[in-house]
C-alpha positions, 0 to 999 in steps of 0.5 A: 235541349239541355239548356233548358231542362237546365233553367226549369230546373233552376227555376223550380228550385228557386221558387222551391227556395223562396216558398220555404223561406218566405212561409210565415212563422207561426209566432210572427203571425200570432204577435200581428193578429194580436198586434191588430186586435190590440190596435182594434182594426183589420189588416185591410184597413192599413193604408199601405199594406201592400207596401208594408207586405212587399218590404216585410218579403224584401227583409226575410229574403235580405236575413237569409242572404249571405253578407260580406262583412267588408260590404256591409259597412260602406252600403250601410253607409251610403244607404244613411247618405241616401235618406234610408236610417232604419236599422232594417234598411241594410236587410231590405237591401239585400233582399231587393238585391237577390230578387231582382238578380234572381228576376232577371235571371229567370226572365233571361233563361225563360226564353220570353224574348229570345231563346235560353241562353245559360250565358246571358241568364248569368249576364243578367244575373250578375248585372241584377246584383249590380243595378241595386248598388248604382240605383243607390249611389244615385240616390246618395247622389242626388240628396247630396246635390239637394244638401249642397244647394240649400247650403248657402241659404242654411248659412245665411239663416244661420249667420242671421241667427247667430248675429241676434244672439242665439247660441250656435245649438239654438240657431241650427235648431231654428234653421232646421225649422226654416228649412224644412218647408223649402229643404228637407234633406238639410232639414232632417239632417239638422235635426238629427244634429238637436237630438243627438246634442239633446241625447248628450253627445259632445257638439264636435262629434255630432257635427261630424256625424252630420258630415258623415251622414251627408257626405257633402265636401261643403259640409264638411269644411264647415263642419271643421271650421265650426269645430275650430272656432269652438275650440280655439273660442273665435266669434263664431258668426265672424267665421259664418259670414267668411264662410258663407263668402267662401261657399259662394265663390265656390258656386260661382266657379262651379258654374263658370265650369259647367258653362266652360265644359258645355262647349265640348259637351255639345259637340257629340250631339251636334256631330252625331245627331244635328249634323247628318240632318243638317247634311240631309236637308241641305244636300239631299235635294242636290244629290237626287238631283245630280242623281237623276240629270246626271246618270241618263246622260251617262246612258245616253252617252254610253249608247 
C-alpha cells in the first residue's frame, strides 16, 4: 500500500515540476509573435511545428538540468562525431536524457504491466539515463562507418585533383563538392574544412578539427601525413597516392578479418538455434517411433 501512494506522490510532484518549468515565459512569447507577425505567417503554417515545439520542451528541461562539467566536454564531442553542431545541441541532450529517465520510471511505478515495484521503477530510471548515451555512441558510430567508406574514393578524387594542378585547399573543395551526392558525411565535413580555411584558420589546425570531428583513425593518419607533407614541402600528390595504396591494403585486411572471424561467429547460431531443429526433424520420427513400438512391448512383457 505504501509503494504506491509513494509513486503517485512522485509522479505528481514530477508533473508538478515539469508544468512549472515547462510554462512560456512572457518575453519569449512576445519575441515569437512578433517574430511570426514580422515573417507575415501563422504558426500553424510552419511545416514542422510540432518538431520544433518537441525539440523547444527538450531544450527548457535539458537548461534546467544539473550538468557535470567532466561530462560535458566528451558528449559535447561525441554529439559533433554524430552530425549534431548546434550550440543547443548539448541542452537538447540533456533534456531528452531526463524525459525518457523520468518516462520510464513513471511507466515502471504506474503498475501498467506488472505491480509497483520502487526497485525497478529506480532500474528504469537509471537505464532511461543510460540508453540516450549509447543511442549516441551509435549514432557517432554508424557516421564514422559511412566516413571511412567513402575514404577511399575521396582520396582518388583527391589524388585526381591534386595531379591536375589544383592546390591542396582547392582540391578538398572540389571533392566535397563530388561527394555530396554519394557521401554526405565526408561531404559536410569537408566543407567545414573550406569555411574555416576561408574564416583564416591555419591549414594544420583546420585539418585537425576534421580528425576530431569525425573521429575516424584513417582520417586521422591522413591528416598527420598531409601535415607533414605541408611542413616538410613533399609532393603532396606523391604521398596521396601511397597513401590511397596504404588505405587499401588496410580494407582489404579488415575484410580478410571479418571473413576469418565468421567461422566462429556462426557457431552460436548453429548451436543454439539450426541445430536442435535439425535434431528434431531428423531424430524425432525415430524417437516416437521407438517410443510407441517399444513401451507396449515392455507392458506386455511385465504382464
Amino acid at each position: 500500500m505504501l509503494l504506491p501512494l509513494l509513486a503517485f506522490v512522485f509522479g505528481s510532484l514530477v508533473v508538478a515540476a515539469a508544468a512549472v518549468a515547462l510554462m512560456p515565459r512572457r518575453g519569449a512569447a512576445i519575441d515569437r509573435r512578433i517574430e511570426e507577425l514580422t515573417l507575415g505567417r501563422a504558426p500553424e503554417e510552419d511545416g514542422r511545428p510540432r518538431l520544433q515545439s518537441l525539440i523547444g520542451l527538450f531544450k527548457r528541461i535539458g537548461e534546467k538540468a544539473p550538468h557535470s562539467p567532466k561530462e560535458m566536454g566528451s558528449l559535447r564531442l561525441r554529439l559533433v562525431q554524430a552530425g549534431y553542431r548546434r550550440t543547443e545541441a548539448l541542452t537538447i541532450f540533456f533534456g531528452i536524457r531526463v524525459m525518457f529517465a523520468l518516462a520510464l520510471f513513471v511507466f515502471f511505478s504506474s503498475g501498467i504491466v506488472a505491480r509497483p515495484n520502487m526497485t525497478v521503477a529506480l532500474a528504469g530510471l537509471a537505464m532511461g539515463y543510460v540508453l540516450p548515451g549509447m543511442a549516441l555512441a551509435r549514432l557517432a558510430k554508424r557516421r564514422a562507418h559511412q566516413i571511412r567508406l567513402a575514404l577511399a574514393d575521396a582520396l582518388d578524387l583527391l589524388v585526381v585533383s591534386v595531379e591536375a594542378g589544383l592546390g591542396l585547399d582547392q582540391a578538398l573543395t572540389r571533392v566535397g563538392s563530388e561527394l555530396a551526392f554519394a557521401y554526405p558525411a565526408l561531404s559536410d565535413e569537408l566543407r567545414l574544412i573550406n569555411l574555416e580555411l576561408r574564416a583564416g584558420k591555419p591549414r594544420a589546425e583546420a585539418l585537425r578539427n576534421l580528425a576530431d570531428r569525425t573521429g575516424v583513425d584513417d582520417l586521422s593518419s591522413l591528416v598527420t601525413m598531409l601535415i607533414q607533407t605541408d611542413k616538410f614541402g613533399t609532393s603532396v600528390a606523391q604521398s596521396l597516392r601511397v597513401y590511397s595504396e596504404t588505405l587499401r591494403t588496410k580494407r582489404r585486411q579488415r575484410a580478410e578479418e571479418a571473413a576469418a572471424k565468421t567461422g566462429v561467429k556462426m557457431v552460436f547460431p548453429l548451436v543454439f538455434c539450426i541445430f536442435p531443429a535439425i535434431w528434431v526433424v531428423t531424430i524425432g520420427p525415430a524417437a516416437i517411433k521407438f517410443v510407441t513400438v517399444l513401451f507396449p512391448m515392455i507392458e506386455g512383457m511385465k504382464k
